[in-house]
BALOBA-1460 file (C-alpha; in Angstrom, 3 decimals):
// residues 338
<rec num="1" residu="x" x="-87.767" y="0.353" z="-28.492"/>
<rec num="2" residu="x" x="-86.221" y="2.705" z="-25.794"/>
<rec num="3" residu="x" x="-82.610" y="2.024" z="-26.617"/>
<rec num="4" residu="x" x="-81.877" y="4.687" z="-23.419"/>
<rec num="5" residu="x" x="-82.457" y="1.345" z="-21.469"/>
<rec num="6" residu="x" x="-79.294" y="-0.775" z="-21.863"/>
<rec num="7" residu="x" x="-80.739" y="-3.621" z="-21.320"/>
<rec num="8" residu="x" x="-83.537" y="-3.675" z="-24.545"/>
<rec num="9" residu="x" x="-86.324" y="-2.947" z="-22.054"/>
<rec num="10" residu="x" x="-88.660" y="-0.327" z="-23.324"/>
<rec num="11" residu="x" x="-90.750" y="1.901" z="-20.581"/>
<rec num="12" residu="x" x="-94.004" y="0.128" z="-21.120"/>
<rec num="13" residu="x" x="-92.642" y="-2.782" z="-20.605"/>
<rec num="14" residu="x" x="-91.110" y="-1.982" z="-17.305"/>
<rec num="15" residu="x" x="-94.180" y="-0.259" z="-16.172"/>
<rec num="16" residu="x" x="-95.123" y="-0.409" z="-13.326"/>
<rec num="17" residu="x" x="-91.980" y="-0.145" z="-11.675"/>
<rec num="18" residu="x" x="-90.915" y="-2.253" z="-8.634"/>
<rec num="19" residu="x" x="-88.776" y="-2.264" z="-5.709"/>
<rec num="20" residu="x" x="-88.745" y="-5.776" z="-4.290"/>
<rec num="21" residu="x" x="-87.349" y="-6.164" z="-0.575"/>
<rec num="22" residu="x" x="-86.559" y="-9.329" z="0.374"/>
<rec num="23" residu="x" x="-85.657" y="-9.574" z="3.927"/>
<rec num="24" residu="x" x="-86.990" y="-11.427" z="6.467"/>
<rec num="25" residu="x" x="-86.203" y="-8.698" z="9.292"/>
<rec num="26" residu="x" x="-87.536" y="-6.126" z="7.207"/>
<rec num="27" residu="x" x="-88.902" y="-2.454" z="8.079"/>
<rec num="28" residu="x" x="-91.206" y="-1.672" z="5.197"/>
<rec num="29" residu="x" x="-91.947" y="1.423" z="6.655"/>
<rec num="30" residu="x" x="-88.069" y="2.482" z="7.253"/>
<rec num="31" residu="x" x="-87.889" y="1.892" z="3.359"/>
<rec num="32" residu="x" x="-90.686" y="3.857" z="2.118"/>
<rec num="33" residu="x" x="-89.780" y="6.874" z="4.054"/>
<rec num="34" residu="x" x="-86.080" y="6.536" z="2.275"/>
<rec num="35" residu="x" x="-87.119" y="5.848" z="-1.045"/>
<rec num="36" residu="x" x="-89.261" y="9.105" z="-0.572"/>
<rec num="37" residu="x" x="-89.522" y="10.753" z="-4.101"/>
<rec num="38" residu="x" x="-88.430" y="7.595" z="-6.160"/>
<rec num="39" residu="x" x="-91.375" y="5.692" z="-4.434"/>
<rec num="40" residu="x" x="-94.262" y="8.215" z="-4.744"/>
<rec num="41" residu="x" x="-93.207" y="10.871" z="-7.461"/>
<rec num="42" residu="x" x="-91.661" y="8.117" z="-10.019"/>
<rec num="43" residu="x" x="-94.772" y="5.917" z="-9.530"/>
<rec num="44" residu="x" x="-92.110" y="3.013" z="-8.020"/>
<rec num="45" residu="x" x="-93.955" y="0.142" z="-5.863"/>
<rec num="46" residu="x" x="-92.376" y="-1.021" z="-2.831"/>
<rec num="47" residu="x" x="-93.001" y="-5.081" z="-2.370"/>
<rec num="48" residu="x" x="-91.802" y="-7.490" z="0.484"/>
<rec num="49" residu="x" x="-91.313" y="-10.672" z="-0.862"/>
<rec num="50" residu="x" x="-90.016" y="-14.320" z="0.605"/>
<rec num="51" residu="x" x="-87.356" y="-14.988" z="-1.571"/>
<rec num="52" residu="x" x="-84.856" y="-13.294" z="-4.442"/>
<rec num="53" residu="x" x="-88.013" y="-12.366" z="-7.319"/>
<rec num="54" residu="x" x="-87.842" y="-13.141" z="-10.898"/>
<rec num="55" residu="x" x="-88.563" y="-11.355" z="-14.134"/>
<rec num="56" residu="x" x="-88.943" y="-7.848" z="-15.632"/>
<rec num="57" residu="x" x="-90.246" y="-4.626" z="-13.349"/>
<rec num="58" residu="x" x="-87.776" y="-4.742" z="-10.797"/>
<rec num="59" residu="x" x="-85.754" y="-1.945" z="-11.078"/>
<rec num="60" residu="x" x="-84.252" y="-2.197" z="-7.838"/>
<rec num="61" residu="x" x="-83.832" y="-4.985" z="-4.942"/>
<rec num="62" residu="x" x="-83.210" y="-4.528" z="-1.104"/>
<rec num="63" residu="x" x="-81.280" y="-8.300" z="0.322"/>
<rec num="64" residu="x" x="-80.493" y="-9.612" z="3.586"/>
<rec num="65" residu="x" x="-77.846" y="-12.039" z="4.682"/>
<rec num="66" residu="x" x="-80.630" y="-14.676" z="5.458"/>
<rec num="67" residu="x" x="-81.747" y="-14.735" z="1.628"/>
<rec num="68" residu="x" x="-78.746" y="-15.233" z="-0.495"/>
<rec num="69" residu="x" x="-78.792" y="-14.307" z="-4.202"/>
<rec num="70" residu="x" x="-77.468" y="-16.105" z="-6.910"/>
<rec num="71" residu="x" x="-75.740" y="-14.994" z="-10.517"/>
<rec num="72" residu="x" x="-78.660" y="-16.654" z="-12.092"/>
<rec num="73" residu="x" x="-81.737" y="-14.745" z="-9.864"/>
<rec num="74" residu="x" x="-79.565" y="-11.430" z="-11.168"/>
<rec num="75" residu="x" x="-80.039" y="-12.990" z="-15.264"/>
<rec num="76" residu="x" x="-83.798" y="-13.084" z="-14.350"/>
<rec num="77" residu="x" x="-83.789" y="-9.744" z="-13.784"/>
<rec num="78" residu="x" x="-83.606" y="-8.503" z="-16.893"/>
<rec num="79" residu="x" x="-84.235" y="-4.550" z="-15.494"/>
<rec num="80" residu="x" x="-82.703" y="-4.268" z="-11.772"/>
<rec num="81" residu="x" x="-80.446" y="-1.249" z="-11.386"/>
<rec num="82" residu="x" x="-79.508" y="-1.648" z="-7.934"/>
<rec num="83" residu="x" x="-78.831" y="-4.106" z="-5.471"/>
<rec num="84" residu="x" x="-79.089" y="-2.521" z="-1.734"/>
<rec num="85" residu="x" x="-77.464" y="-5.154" z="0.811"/>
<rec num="86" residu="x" x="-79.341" y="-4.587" z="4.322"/>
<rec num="87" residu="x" x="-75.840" y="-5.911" z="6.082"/>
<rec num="88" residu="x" x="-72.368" y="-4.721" z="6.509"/>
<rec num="89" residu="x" x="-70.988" y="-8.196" z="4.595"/>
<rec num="90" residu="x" x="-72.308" y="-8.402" z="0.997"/>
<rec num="91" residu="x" x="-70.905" y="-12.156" z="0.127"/>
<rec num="92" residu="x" x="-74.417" y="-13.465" z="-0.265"/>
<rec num="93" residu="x" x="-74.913" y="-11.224" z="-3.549"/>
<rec num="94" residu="x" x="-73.049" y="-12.140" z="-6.831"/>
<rec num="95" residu="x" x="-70.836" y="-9.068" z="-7.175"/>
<rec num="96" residu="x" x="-68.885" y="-9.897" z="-10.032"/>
<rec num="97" residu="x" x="-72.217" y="-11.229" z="-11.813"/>
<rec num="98" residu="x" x="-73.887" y="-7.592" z="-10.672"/>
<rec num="99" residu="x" x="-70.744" y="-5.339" z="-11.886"/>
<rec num="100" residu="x" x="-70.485" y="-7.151" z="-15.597"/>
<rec num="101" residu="x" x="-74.272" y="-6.533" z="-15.509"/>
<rec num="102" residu="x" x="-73.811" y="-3.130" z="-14.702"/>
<rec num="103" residu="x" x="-75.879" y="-2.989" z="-11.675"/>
<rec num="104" residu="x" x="-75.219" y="-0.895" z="-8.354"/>
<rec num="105" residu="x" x="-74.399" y="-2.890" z="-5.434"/>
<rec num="106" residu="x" x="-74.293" y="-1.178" z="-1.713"/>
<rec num="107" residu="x" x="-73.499" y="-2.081" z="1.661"/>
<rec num="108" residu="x" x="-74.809" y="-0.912" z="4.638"/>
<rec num="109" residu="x" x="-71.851" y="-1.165" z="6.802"/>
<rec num="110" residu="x" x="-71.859" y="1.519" z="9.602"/>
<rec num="111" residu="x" x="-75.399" y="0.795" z="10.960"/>
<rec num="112" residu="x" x="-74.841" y="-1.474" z="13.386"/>
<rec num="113" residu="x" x="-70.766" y="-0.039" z="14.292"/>
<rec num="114" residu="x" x="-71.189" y="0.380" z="17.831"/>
<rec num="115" residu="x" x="-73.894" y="-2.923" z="18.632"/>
<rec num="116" residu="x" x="-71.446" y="-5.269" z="17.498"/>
<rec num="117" residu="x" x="-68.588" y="-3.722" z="19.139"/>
<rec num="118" residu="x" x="-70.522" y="-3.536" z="22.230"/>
<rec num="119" residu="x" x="-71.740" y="-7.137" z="21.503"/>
<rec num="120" residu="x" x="-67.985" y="-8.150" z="20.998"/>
<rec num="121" residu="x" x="-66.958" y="-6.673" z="24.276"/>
<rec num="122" residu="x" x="-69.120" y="-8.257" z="26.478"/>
<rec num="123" residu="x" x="-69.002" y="-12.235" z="24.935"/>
<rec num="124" residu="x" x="-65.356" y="-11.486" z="25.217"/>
<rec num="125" residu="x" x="-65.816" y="-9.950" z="29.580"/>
<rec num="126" residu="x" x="-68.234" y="-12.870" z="29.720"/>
<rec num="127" residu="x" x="-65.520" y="-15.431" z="28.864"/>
<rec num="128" residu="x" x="-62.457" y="-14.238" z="30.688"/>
<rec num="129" residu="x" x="-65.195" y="-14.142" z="33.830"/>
<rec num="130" residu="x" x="-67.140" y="-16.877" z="33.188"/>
<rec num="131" residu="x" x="-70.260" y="-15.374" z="33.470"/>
<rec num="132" residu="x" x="-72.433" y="-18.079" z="31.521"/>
<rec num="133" residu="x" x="-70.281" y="-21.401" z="32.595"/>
<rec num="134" residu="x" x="-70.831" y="-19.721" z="36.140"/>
<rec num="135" residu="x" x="-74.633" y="-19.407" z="36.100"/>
<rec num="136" residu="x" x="-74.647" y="-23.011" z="34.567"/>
<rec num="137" residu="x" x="-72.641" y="-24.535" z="37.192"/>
<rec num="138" residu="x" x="-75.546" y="-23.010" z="39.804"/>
<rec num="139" residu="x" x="-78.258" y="-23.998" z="37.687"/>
<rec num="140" residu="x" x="-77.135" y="-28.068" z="37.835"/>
<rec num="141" residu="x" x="-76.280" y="-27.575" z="41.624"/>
<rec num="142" residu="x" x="-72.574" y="-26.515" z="41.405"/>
<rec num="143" residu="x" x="-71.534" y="-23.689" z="44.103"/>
<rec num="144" residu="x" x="-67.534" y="-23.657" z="43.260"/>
<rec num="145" residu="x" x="-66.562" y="-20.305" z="41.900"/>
<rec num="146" residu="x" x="-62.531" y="-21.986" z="41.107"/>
<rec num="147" residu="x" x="-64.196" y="-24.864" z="38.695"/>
<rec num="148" residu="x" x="-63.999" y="-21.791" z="36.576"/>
<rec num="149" residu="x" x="-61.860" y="-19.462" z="37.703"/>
<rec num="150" residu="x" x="-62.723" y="-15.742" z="36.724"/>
<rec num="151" residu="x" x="-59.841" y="-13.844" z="35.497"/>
<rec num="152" residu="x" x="-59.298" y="-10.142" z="36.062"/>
<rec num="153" residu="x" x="-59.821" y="-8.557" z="32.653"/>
<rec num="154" residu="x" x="-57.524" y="-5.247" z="33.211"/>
<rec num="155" residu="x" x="-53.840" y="-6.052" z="31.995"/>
<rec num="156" residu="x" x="-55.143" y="-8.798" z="29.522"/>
<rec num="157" residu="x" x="-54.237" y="-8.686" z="26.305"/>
<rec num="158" residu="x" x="-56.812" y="-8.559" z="23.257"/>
<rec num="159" residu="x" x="-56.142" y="-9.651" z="19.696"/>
<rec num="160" residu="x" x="-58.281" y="-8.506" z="16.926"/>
<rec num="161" residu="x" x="-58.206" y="-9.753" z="13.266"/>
<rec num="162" residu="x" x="-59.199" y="-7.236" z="11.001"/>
<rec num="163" residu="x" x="-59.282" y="-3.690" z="12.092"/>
<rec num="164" residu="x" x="-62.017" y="-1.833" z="10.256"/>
<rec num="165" residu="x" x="-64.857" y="-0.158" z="11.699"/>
<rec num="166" residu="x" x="-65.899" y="-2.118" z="14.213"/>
<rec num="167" residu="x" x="-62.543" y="-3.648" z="15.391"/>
<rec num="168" residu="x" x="-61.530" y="0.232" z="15.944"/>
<rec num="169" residu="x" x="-64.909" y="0.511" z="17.943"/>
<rec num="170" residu="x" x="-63.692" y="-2.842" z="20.092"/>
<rec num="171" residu="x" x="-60.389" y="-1.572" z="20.742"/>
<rec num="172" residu="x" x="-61.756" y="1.773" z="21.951"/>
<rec num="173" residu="x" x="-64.082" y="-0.225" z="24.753"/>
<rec num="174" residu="x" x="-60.912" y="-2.709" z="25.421"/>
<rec num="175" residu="x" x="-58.534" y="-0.144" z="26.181"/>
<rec num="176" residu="x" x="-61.550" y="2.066" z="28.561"/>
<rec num="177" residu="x" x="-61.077" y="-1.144" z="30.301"/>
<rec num="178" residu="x" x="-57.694" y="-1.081" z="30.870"/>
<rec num="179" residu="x" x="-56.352" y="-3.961" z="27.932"/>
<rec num="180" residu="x" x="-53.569" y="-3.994" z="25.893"/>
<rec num="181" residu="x" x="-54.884" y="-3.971" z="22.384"/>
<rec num="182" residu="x" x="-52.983" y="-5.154" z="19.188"/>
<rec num="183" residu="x" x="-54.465" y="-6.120" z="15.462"/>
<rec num="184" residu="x" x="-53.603" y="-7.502" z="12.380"/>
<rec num="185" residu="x" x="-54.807" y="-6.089" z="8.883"/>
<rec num="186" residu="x" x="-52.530" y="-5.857" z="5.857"/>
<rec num="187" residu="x" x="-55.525" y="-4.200" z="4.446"/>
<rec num="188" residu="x" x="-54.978" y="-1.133" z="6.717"/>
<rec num="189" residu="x" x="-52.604" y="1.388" z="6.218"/>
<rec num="190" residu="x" x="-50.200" y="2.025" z="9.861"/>
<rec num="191" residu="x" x="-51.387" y="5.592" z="10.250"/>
<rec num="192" residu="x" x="-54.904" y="4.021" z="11.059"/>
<rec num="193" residu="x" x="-53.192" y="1.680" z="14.473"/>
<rec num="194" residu="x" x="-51.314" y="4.700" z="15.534"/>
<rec num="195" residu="x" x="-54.264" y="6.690" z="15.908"/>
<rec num="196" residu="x" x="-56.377" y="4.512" z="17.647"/>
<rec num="197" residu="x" x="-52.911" y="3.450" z="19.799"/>
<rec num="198" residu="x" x="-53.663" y="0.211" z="18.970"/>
<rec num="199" residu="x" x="-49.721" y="-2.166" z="18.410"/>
<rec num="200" residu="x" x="-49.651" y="-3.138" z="14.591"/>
<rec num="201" residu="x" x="-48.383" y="-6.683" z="14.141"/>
<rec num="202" residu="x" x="-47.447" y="-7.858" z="10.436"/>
<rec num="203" residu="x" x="-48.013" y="-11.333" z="10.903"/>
<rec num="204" residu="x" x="-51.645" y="-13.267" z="11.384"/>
<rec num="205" residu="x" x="-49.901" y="-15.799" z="13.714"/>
<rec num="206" residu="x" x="-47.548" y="-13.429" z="15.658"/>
<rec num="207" residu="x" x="-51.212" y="-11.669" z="16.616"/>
<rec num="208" residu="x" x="-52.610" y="-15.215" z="17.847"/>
<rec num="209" residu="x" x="-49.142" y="-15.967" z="19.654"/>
<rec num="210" residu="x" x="-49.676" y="-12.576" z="21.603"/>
<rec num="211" residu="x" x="-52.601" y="-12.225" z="22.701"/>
<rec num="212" residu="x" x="-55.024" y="-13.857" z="25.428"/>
<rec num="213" residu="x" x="-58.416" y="-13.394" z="23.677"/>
<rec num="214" residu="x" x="-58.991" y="-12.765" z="20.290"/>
<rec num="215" residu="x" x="-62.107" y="-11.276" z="17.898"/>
<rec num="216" residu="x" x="-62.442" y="-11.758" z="14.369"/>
<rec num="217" residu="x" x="-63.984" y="-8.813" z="12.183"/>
<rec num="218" residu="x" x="-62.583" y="-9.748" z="8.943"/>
<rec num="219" residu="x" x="-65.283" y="-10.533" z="5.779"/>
<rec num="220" residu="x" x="-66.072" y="-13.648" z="4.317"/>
<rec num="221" residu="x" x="-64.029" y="-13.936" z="0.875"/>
<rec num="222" residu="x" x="-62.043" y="-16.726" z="-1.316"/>
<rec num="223" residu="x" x="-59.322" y="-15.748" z="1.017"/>
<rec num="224" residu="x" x="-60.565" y="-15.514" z="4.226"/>
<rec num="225" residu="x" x="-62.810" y="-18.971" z="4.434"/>
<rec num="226" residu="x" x="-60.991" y="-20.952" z="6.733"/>
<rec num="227" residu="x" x="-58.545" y="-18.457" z="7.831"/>
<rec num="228" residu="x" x="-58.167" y="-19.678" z="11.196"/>
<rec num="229" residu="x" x="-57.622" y="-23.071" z="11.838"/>
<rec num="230" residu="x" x="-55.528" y="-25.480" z="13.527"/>
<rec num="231" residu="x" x="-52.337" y="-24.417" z="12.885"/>
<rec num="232" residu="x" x="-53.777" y="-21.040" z="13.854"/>
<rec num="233" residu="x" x="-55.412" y="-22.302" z="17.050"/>
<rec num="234" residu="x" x="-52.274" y="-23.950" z="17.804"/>
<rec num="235" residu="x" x="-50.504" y="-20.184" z="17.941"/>
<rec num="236" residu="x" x="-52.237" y="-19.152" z="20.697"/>
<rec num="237" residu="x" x="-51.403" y="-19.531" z="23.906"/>
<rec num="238" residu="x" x="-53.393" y="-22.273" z="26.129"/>
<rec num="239" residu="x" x="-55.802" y="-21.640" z="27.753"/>
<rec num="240" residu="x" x="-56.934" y="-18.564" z="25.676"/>
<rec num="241" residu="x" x="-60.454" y="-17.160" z="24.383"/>
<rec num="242" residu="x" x="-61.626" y="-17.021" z="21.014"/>
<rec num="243" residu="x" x="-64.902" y="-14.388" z="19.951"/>
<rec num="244" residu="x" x="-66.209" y="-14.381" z="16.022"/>
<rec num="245" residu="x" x="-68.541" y="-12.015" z="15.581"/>
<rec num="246" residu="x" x="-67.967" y="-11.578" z="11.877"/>
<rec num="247" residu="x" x="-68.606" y="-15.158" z="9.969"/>
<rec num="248" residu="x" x="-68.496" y="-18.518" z="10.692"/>
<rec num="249" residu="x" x="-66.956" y="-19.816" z="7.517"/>
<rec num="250" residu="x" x="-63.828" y="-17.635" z="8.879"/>
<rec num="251" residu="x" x="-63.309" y="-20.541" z="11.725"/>
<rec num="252" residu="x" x="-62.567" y="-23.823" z="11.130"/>
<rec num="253" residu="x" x="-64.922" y="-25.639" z="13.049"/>
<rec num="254" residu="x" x="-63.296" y="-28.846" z="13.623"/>
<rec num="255" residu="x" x="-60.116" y="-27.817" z="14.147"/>
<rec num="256" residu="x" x="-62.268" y="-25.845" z="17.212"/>
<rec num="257" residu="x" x="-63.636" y="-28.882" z="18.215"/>
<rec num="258" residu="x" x="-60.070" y="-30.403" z="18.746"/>
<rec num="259" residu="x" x="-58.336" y="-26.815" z="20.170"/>
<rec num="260" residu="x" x="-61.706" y="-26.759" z="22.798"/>
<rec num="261" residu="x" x="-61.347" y="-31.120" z="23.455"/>
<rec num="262" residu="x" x="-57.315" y="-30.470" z="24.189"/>
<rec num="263" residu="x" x="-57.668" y="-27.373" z="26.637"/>
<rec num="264" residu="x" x="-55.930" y="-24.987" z="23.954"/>
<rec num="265" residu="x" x="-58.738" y="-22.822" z="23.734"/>
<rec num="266" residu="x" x="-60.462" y="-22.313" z="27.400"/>
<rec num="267" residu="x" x="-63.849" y="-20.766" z="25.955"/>
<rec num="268" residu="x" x="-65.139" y="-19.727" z="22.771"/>
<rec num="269" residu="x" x="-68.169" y="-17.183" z="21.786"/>
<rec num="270" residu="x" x="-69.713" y="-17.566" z="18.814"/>
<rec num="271" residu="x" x="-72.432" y="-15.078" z="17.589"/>
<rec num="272" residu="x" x="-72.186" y="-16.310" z="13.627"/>
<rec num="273" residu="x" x="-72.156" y="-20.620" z="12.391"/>
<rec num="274" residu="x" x="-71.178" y="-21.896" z="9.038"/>
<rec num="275" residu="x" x="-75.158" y="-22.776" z="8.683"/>
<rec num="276" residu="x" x="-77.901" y="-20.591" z="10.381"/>
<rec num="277" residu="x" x="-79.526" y="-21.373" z="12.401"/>
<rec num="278" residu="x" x="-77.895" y="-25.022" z="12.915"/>
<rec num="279" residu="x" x="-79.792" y="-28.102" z="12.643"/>
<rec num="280" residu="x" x="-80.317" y="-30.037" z="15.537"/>
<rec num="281" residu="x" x="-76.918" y="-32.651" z="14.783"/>
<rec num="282" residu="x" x="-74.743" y="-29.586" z="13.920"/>
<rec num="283" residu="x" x="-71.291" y="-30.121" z="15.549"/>
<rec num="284" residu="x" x="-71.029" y="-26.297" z="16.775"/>
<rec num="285" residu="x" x="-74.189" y="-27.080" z="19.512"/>
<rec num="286" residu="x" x="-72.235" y="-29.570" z="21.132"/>
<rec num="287" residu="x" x="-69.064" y="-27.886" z="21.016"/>
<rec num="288" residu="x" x="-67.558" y="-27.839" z="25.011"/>
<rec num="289" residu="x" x="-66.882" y="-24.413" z="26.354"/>
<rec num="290" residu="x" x="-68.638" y="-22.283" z="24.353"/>
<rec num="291" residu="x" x="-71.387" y="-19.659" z="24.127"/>
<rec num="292" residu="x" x="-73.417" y="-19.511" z="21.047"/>
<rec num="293" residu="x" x="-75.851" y="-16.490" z="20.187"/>
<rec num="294" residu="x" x="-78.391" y="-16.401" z="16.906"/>
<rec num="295" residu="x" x="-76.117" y="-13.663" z="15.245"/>
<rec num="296" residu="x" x="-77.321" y="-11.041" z="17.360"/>
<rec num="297" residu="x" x="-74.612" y="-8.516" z="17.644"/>
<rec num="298" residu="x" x="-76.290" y="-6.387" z="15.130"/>
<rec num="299" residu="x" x="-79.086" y="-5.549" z="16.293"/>
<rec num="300" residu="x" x="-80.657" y="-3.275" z="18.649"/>
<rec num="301" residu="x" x="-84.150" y="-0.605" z="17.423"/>
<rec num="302" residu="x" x="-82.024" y="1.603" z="16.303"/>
<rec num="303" residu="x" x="-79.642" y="-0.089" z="13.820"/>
<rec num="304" residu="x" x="-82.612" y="-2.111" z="12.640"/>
<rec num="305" residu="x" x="-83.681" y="1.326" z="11.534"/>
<rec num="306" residu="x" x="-81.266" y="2.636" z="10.100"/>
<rec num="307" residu="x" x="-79.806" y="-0.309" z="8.339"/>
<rec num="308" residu="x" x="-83.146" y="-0.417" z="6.211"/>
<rec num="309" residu="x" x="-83.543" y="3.195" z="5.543"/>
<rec num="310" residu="x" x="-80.003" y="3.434" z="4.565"/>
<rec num="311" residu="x" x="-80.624" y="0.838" z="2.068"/>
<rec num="312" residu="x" x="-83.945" y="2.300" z="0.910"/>
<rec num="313" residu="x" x="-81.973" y="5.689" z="0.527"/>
<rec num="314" residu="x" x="-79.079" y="3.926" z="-1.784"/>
<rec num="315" residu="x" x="-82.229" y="2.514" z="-4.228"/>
<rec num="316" residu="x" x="-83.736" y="5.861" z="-4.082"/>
<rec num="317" residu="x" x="-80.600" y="7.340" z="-5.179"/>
<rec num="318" residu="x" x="-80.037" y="5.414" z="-8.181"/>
<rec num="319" residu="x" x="-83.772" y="5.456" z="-9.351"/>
<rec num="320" residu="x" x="-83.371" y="9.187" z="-9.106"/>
<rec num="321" residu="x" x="-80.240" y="9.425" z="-11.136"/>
<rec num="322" residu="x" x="-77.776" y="10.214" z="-8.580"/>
<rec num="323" residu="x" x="-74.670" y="8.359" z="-6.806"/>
<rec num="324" residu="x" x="-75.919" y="6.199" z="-3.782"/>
<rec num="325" residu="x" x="-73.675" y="6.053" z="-0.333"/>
<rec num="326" residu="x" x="-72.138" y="2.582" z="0.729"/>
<rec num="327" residu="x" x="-71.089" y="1.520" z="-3.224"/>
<rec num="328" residu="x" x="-69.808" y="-1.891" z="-3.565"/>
<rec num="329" residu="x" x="-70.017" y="-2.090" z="-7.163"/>
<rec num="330" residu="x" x="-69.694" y="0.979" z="-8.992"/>
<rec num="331" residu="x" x="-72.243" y="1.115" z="-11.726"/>
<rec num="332" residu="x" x="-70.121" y="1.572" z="-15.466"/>
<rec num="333" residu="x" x="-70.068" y="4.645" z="-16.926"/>
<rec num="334" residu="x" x="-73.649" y="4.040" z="-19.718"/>
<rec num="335" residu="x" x="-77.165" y="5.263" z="-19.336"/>
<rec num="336" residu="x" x="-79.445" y="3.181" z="-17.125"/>
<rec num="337" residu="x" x="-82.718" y="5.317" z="-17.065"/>
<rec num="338" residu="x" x="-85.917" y="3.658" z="-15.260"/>
């Protein structure tokens, strides 16, 4: 037995090596060109597969968003090394499961920076003009530009929760466009608002309180599910906008329902839902005053791309020995040959 294989696995048995990618958006080709060396010189095999894959051989695994992974798919995989997430969020992997297992776990986040901001900026310009309630009104037969009521987007003020990455990327576009910006993240140190001269505000509901439309950009954790609901709907001011571009487990959907019914909230945008897509009787698709999109913000050629050969490049890393980019879970300090 090859005891250099922490897991009791010896090299015949995990021959021939596989890399399983399971990911319905998938680049195969994006992949193979980043695994490079590991793929050909190593003798690895690069599969696309329907679901999370069972048993011994896989020594590494690429996973999208739309097929979650479980603790127990990671027991059945007796040999994986490395788990390469194709998304910036990572809460459909089991990351505690995969660091007590002592498997990599990476994140792609940076790919698709500048789509979602650009995606955030104009659901948010659509709203405060009422773009898609104003092409709807002259697609039924209504010609009355004040049933709406466009607003002039200079001067108003934008709220974003969370300020990594892409928040800094939306506040950049708000303020070309003449907005006061201002963001709350305890996660971020002060130095990082001052240099993007965006106004730091300590507290989640002093944001809401202060602002006329607001984006989320926070991830989905234990903490963050339900962040904002009523009470936090109730903070901000009537008549305001609402944009969640990040995930929809962050909003409380009925209390939506009820801020949208009342007039608190004027229009909402909503490029992520609790369950994707929605079933035909979800709630969210007959939610009044709001604009839903199939979680699109991501994507344009280009981060497609790159989010798959970034991924490919973190398993290629790892089956070559080395450090991958993007670390999540930070393999422990033992042996893990292929």
């Amino acid at each position: 037995m090859n005891t250099d294989n922490p897991r009791g696995r010896s090299r015949e048995q995990l021959s021939p090596a596989r890399v399983a990618l399971a990911d319905p958006f998938a680049d195969p080709e994006a992949v193979r060109t980043a695994l490079g060396d590991a793929l050909h010189g190593a003798g690895v095999r690069l599969e696309q597969v329907d679901a999370i894959p069972h048993g011994p051989g896989i020594v590494g695994l690429l996973v999208g968003p739309e097929v979650p992974m479980t603790a127990e798919d990671l027991a059945l995989l007796p040999d994986l090394r490395v788990i390469a997430v194709t998304s910036t969020g990572y809460d459909h992997v089991p990351v505690e499961a995969a660091r007590a297992a002592g498997v990599w776990v990476t994140s792609s986040a940076g790919y698709c920076t500048q789509e979602v901001a650009e995606h955030t900026l104009a659901l948010g310009v659509g709203l405060l003009r009422g773009t898609v309630d104003l092409d709807r009104d002259v697609r039924s037969g209504i010609w009355d530009v004040e049933r709406v009521r466009p607003r002039r987007i200079a001067g108003t003020r934008w709220g974003l929760v969370g300020f990594g990455r892409i928040a800094r990327a939306v506040a950049e576009h708000a303020a070309a466009l003449s907005m006061p910006v201002s963001a709350w993240d305890p996660m971020v140190a002060p130095e990082h608002f001052e240099k993007a001269g965006v106004r730091r505000v300590e507290n989640l509901i002093d944001l809401l309180a202060g602002t006329d439309l607001v984006s989320l950009h926070i991830p989905l954790t234990s903490e963050t599910a339900d962040l904002i609901g009523a009470a936090e709907l109730a903070a901000m001011p009537t008549g305001s906008f609402l944009v969640n571009v990040s995930r929809g487990e962050i909003l409380d959907h009925a209390a939506l329902a009820a801020a949208l019914d009342s007039g608190q909230l004027k229009g909402v945008a909503l490029d992520t839902l609790p369950v994707e897509p929605p079933a035909a009787d979800d709630p969210a698709l007959s939610l009044t005053s709001t604009v839903l999109n199939p979680h699109a913000a991501w994507y344009s050629d280009e981060a497609r791309q790159r989010a798959y050969a970034w991924a490919g490049a973190a398993v290629g890393a790892v089956l070559s020995g080395g450090r991958p980019d993007g670390v999540v879970v930070v393999e422990p300090p033992r042996s893990r040959q292929p």
